[in-house]
C-alpha positions as CSV (number, residue, x, y, z in Angstrom):
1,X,-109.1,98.4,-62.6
2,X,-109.8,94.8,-61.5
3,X,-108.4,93.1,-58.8
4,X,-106.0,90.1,-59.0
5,X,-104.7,87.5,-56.5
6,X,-103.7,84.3,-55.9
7,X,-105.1,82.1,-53.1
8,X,-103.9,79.4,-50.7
9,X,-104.9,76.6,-52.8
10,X,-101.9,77.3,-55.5
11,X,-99.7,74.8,-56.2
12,X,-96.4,76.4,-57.5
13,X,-97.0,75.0,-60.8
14,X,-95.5,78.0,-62.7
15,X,-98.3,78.2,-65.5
16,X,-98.7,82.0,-64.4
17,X,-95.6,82.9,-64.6
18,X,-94.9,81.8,-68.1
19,X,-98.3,83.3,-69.0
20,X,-97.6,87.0,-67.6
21,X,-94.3,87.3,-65.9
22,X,-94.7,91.0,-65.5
23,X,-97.9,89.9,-63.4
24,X,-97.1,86.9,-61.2
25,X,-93.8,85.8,-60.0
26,X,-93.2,82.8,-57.5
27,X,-92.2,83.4,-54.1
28,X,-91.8,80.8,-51.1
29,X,-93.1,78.3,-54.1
30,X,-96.0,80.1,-54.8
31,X,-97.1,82.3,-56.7
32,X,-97.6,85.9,-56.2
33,X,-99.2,88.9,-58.0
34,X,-95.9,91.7,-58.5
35,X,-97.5,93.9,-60.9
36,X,-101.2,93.7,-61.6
37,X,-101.1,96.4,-64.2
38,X,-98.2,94.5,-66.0
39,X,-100.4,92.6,-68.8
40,X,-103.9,93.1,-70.5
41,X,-107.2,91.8,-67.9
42,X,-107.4,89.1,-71.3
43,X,-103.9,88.4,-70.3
44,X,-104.6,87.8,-66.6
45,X,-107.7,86.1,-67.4
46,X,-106.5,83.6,-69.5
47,X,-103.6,83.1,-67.5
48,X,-106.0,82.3,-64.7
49,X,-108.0,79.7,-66.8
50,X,-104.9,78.2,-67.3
51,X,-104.3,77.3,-63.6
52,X,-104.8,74.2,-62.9
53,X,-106.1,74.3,-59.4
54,X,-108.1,77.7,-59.9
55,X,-106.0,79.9,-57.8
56,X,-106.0,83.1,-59.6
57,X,-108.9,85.2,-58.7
58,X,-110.1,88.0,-60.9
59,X,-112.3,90.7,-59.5
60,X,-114.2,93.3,-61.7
């Protein structure tokens, strides 16, 4: 299972969350890994291209 989490450097853009909502949700206007099972590792990876300030970090 690979690891997944967001760092300090996100912005609260949202991209995430209307990637994989069953993986990230915002909290204190950032975002937050909920459920790291809750989408395909294509999913979260593509969800963490997608972020503009590279906050998503994917472990293998």
């Amino acid at each position: 299972m690979a690891k997944v989490w967001v760092d300090d450097s996100c912005i609260g853009c949202e991209a995430c969350v209307d990637a994989v909502p069953d993986v990230f949700q915002m909290e204190d206007g950032k975002a937050k890994v909920v459920n790291p099972e809750g989408a395909s590792l294509e999913e979260i990876k593509e969800a963490a291209e997608a972020c503009p300030t590279e906050s998503i970090k994917v472990e293998e």
